[in-house]
N, C-alpha and C positions, 0 to 999 in steps of 0.2 A: 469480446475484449481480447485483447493480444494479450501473451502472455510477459512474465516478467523475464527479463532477462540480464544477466548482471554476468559479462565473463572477461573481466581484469583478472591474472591471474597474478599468485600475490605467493611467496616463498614461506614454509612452515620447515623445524626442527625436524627428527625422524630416529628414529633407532635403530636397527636393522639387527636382529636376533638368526642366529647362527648356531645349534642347538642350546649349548648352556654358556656362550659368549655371547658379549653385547657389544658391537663396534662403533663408533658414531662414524658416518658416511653423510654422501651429500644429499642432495633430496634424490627422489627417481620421482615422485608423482609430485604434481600440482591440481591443486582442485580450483576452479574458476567459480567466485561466486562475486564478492564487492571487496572493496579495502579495508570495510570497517570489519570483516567478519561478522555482521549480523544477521540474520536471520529470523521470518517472525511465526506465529504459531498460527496454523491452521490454515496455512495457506500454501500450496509446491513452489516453494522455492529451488526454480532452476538451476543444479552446476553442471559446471565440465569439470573434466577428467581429464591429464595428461601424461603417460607415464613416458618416462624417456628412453627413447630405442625403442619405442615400441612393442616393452615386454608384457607376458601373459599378465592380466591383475583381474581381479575381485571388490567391488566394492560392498561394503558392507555399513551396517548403520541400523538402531533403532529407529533411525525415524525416513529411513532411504529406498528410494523403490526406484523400479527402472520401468520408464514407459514405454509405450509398444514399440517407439522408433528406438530404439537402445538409448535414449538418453537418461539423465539421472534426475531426482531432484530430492529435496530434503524437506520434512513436514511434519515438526516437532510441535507435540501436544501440550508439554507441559516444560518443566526444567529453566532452568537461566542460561545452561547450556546444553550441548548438545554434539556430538563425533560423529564426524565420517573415519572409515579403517579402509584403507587400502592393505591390500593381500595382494603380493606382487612377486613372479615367478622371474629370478636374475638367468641368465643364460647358461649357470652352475649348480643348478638345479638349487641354490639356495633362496630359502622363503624370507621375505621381505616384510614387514608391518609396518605399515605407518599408521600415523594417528591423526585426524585436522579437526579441531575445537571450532565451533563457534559460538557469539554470544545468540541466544534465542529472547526476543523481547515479544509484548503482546502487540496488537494490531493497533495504530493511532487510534485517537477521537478525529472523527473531522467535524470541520466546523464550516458553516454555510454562510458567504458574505456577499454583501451585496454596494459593489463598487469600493472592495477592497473595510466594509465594513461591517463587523458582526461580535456575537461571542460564544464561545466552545462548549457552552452547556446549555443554551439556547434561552434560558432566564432570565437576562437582562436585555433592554428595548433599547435601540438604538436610534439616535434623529437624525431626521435627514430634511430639510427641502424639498418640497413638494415636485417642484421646478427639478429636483435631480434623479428624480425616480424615470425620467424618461429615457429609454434606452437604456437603465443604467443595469451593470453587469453583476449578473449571478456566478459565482465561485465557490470552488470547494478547495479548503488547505488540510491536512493531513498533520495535527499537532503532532509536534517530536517526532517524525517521522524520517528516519537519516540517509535513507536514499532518494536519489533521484527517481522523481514520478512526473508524470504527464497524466490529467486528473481533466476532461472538459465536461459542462454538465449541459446535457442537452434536452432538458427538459425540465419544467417544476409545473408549482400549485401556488396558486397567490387567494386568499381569501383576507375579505374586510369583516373586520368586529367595530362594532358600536366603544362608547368607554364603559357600557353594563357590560362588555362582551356577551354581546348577541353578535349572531351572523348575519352577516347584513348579504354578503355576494360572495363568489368564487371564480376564479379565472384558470384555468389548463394554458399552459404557455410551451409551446416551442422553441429550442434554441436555448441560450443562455440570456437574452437583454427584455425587459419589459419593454413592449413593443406599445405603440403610439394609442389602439384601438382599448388596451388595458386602462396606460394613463391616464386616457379619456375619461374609463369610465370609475376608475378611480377617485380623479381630480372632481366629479358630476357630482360625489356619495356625497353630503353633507356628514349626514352620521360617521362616516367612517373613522375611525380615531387610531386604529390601529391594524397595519399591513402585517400578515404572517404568509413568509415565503419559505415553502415546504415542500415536503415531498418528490425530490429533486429525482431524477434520472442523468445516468453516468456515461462517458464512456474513457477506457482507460487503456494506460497500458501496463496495469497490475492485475495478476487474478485475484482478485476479490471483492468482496460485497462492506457494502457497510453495515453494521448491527443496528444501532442506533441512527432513526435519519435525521439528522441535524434541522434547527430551525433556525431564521431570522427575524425578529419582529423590531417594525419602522413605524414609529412618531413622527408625522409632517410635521415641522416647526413653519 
């Protein structure tokens, strides 16, 4: 999966401490992450770092490490928020602190649709047209989720139940569309009363996994 990447770089307050004076001054650093300042838990969330004039600095942070290629990211456990500190050396040998907040929220639900139709806790069945099952497109959306993602699902599970829910068949699918050899043997089941498409495969360009894997389940009408 490629990693996440978000570097809009976006102006923050600062203070700037001079032994026991406090001056306010302009920025020197910017940290590049998104506009919303969000950030989510348990996952590196990528920044940059800019400091101006390119002076000596420090970054620091409970939740901040730097990876092999020197760059930064931020990977907060727990909290609503969460700081980065810049520690920044002026050309006067005086020491600079800044402070950059952001909001830390938890990981979406996502939810599994199937030609833009589904629900987020996989409980309620959805109807469809027997007639629109064909080709029709498997998706994943990412509830309240406030950045930009690219999310394609390249693979699932299609199993038929009876209406005792018995297992009647199972299908391994490629791609994201149910393909023609499925619908077939689909549309063939008599018993079949009810489609559950599951256990999807990802590929993205966020680090992360899903905890929960979302379901779909489809009524022919």
């Amino acid at each position: 999966m490629k990693k996440l990447l978000f570097f809009i770089l976006f102006s923050l307050s600062f203070y700037a401490q001079n032994d026991s004076t406090t001056v306010a001054k302009p920025n020197l650093s910017l940290i590049g992450l998104n506009k919303l300042n969000v950030v989510y838990k348990g996952i590196p969330n990528p920044i940059s770092v800019n400091v101006k004039e390119a002076k000596p600095y420090k970054v620091k942070g409970e939740y901040v490490f730097q990876n092999l290629d020197g760059t930064y990211a931020l990977q907060p456990k727990k909290g609503s928020d969460t700081k980065v500190v810049v520690e920044i050396e002026t050309s006067d040998s005086t020491k600079v602190t800044e402070e950059h907040t952001f909001r830390v929220k938890d990981l979406p639900y996502a939810a599994l649709l199937v030609n833009n139709k589904g629900c987020i806790n996989g409980d309620c069945v959805i109807e469809m047209p027997g007639k629109e099952l064909l080709n029709a497109e498997v998706t994943v959306k990412l509830i309240d989720y406030l950045l930009d993602y690219n999310i394609s699902v390249t693979g699932f599970r299609v199993n038929l139940t009876s209406s005792n829910g018995d297992f009647l068949d199972s299908f391994e699918v490629k791609g994201n569309k149910i393909p023609q050899d499925v619908y077939d043997a689909i549309a063939a089941n008599n018993k079949a009363s009810l489609i559950i498409i599951h256990k999807f495969t990802f590929a993205s360009d966020l680090n992360l996994s899903i905890a929960k894997t979302p379901v779909v389940k489809i009524r022919k009408v």
